[in-house]
N, C-alpha and C positions, 0 to 999 in steps of 0.2 A: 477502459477500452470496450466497444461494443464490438461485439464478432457475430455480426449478423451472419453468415454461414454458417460459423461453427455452431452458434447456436440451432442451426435448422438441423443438424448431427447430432449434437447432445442431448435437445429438449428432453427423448425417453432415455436415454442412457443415464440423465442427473437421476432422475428418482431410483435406481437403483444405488444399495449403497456396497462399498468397498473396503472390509476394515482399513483404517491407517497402520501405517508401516513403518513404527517409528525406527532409526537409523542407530537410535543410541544414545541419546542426547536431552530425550524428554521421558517424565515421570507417568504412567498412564496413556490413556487416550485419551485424541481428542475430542472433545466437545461441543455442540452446536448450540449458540446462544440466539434465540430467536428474537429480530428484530421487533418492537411494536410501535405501531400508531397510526394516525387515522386521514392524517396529511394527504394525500395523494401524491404528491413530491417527494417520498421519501420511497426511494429506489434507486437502483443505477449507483451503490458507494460501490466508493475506490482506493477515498486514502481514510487514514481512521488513526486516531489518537487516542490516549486510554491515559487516562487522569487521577489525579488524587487518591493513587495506590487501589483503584479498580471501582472508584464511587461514579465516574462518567465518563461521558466520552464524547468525542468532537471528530466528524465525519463529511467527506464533500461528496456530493452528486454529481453524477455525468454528463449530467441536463443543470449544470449553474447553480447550487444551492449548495448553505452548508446545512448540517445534521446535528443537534445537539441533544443530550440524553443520557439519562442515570440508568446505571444497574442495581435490579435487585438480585440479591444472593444468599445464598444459602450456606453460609458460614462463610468462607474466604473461594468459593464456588460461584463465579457468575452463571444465573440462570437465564435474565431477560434483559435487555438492552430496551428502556423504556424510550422514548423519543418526548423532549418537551418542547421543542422550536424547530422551527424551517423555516430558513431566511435565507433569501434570493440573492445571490453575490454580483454585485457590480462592476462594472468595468473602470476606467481610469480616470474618466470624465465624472461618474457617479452615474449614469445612465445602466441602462439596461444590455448586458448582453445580446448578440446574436444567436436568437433561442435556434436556430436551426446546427447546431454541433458545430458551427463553423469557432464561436468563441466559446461557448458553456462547459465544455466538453473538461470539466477539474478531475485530476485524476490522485497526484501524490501532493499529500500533507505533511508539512512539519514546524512545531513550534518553538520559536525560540525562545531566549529568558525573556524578552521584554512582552511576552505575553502574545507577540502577531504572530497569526496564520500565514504560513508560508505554503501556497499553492501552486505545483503546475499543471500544466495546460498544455490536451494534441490538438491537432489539426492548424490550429492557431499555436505552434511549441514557444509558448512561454512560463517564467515563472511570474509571480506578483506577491507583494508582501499585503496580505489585509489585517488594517487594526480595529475595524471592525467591518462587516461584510459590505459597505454603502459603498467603499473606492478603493480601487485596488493602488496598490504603488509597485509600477513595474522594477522588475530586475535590468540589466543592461541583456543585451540581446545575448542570446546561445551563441558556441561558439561555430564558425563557419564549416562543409563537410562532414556534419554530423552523420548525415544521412537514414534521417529518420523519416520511419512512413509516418501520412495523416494519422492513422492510429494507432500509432507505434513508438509512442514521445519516452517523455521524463515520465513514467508511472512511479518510478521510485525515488524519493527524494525524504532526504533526514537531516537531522540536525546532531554534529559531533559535542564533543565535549566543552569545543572553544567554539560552541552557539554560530560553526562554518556551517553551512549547507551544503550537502552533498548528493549527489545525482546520480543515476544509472539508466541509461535509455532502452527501452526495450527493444528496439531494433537498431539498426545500421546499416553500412555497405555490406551486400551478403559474402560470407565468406571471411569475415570482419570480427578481431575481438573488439566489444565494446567498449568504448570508454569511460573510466568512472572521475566525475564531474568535479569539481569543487567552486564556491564561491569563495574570492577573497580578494582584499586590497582591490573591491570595487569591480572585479572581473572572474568571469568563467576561465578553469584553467584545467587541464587533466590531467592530472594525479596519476593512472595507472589504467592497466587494462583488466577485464574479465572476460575470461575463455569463455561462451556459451557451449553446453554441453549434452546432451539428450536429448535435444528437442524443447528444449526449457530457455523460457524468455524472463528477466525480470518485472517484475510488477508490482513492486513494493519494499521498502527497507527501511529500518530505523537500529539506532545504535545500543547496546546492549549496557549495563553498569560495567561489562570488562572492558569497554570503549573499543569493542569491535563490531564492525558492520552485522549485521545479520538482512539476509536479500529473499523477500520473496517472489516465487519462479513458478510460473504456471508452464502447461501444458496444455494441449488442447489434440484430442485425437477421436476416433469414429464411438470412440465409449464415454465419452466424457472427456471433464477436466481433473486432471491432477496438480499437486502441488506439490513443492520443494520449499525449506527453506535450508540456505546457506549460511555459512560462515565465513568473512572472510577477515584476514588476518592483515591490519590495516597497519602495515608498515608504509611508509614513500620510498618503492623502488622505482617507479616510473615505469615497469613493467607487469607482465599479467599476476596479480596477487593470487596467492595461496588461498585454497576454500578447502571446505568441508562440507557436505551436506548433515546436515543435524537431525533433519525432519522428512521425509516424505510420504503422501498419501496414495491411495487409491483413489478413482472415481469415487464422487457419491457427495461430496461438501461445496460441490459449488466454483461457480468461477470468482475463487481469494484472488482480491487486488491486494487491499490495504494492509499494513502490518504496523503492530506497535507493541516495542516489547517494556514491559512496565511492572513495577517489586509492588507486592503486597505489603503491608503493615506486620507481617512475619518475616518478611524479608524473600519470601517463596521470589522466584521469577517467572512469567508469562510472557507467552506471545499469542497475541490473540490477532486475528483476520475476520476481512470482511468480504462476503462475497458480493460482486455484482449479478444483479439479475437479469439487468436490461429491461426493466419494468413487467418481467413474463411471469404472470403467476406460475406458470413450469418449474420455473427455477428456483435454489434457495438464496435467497435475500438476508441469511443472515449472518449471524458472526459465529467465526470457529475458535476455539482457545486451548492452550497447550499449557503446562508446566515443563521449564525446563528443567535437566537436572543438575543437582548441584555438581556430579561428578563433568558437566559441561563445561567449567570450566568462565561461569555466569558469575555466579559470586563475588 
């Protein structure tokens, strides 16, 4: 999501920073892994996947491109998120997006077993399966009364344990719990509700090794942005599900879209985010990462 406003509010207020305020839930602080490379396309992430127990990672841009790139590390410490490719994602035809946000605009990532990127998309609110970035393969259309703004779609979108997708939109009808999405049996259906609470929108989610959601939830206010991430306890009541917040910060890390939670080769768990910049040298462009704790309830 681009917040051209907020951002005219935040620009000075990002560079100050704000300890994080962890809730109870993660080991330490968190961390800021600085994106590199030399692309000019690489800015603007939103949804972000974190691979082969913390060796890379796969990232979409808000302007049409996906992000591919290793970490290097300092023991089981990521330090820098290297960048080796940037590759322009296609539409359905195999043509080129409408570079003006009306189609490029990728926000939430999720892969499933057979290996495709499962990408949606605001202004244009769709999802599309890519198996590799030359043509998309659309989803069946969202479901009707959504009531999502231009920039206000599916930011959050993941993949459960039975390789379903699932969705959380960042806005709605005001006044509205939101609804959490699922794909199955060939159609968009909704599962349950989430209360919005604080001022906090979602903007990212993936599913945890205990096979529950974990949502992350921006803020946006005259000091910056802050972030939340949730828990939610993903039973089918069809009604508004049970959360937790686990994590939240202060000002000072960035506007975190993307989120991907992923086990090291110790078995540690992480959740690591990416922030959008909006292409603003102002801003940080890069990735934040946590350890959860074992007494979470991760394991």
């Amino acid at each position: 999501m681009r917040l051209r406003s907020a951002v005219a509010l935040t620009l000075l207020a990002a560079c100050a920073f704000t300890p994080v305020a962890p809730v109870g839930a993660v080991e330490g602080p968190a961390r800021k892994v600085p994106v590199v490379g030399e692309d000019k396309r690489i800015g603007g992430l939103s949804g972000l996947a974190v691979l082969d127990g913390g060796a890379r990672f796969v990232a979409v841009s808000d302007r049409g491109a996906l992000v591919e790139g290793t970490f290097l590390r300092d023991g089981s410490a990521l330090r820098e998120a290297r960048v080796t490719r940037v590759t322009e994602l296609r539409g359905t035809t195999g043509g080129r997006l409408d570079g003006n946000k009306v189609e490029t605009d990728a926000e939430g990532l999720a892969i499933t077993r057979d290996g495709a990127l499962n990408i949606s998309f605001e202004y244009v609110h769709r999802v599309a399966k890519y198996r590799d970035p030359s043509r998309a393969l659309p989803y069946p259309a969202l479901l009707r009364g959504l009531g999502m703004e231009d920039n206000g779609g599916l930011e959050a979108l993941a993949v459960d344990s039975r390789d379903r997708l699932v969705a959380v939109p960042e806005t709605g009808p005001r006044g509205t719990d939101l609804p959490v999405l699922r794909f199955e049996d060939g159609q968009w259906r909704k599962i349950g509700l989430l209360h919005p609470s604080d001022g906090f929108a979602p903007v990212g989610a993936d599913f945890g090794p205990d096979g529950r959601l974990y949502l992350l939830e921006r803020a946006v206010g005259a000091f910056g942005f802050r972030s939340r991430i949730r828990r939610l306890d993903f039973r089918e009541t069809g009604g508004v599900f049970d959360t937790a917040v686990i994590w939240q910060s202060g000002t000072g890390l960035g506007n975190l879209e993307g989120l991907s939670i992923w086990s090291d080769s110790d078995g540690a768990v992480h959740a690591t985010m990416v922030a959008d910049d909006n292409f603003s040298a102002l801003l940080y462009g890069g990735m934040v990462t946590l350890t959860l704790a074992k007494s979470a309830g991760t394991m």
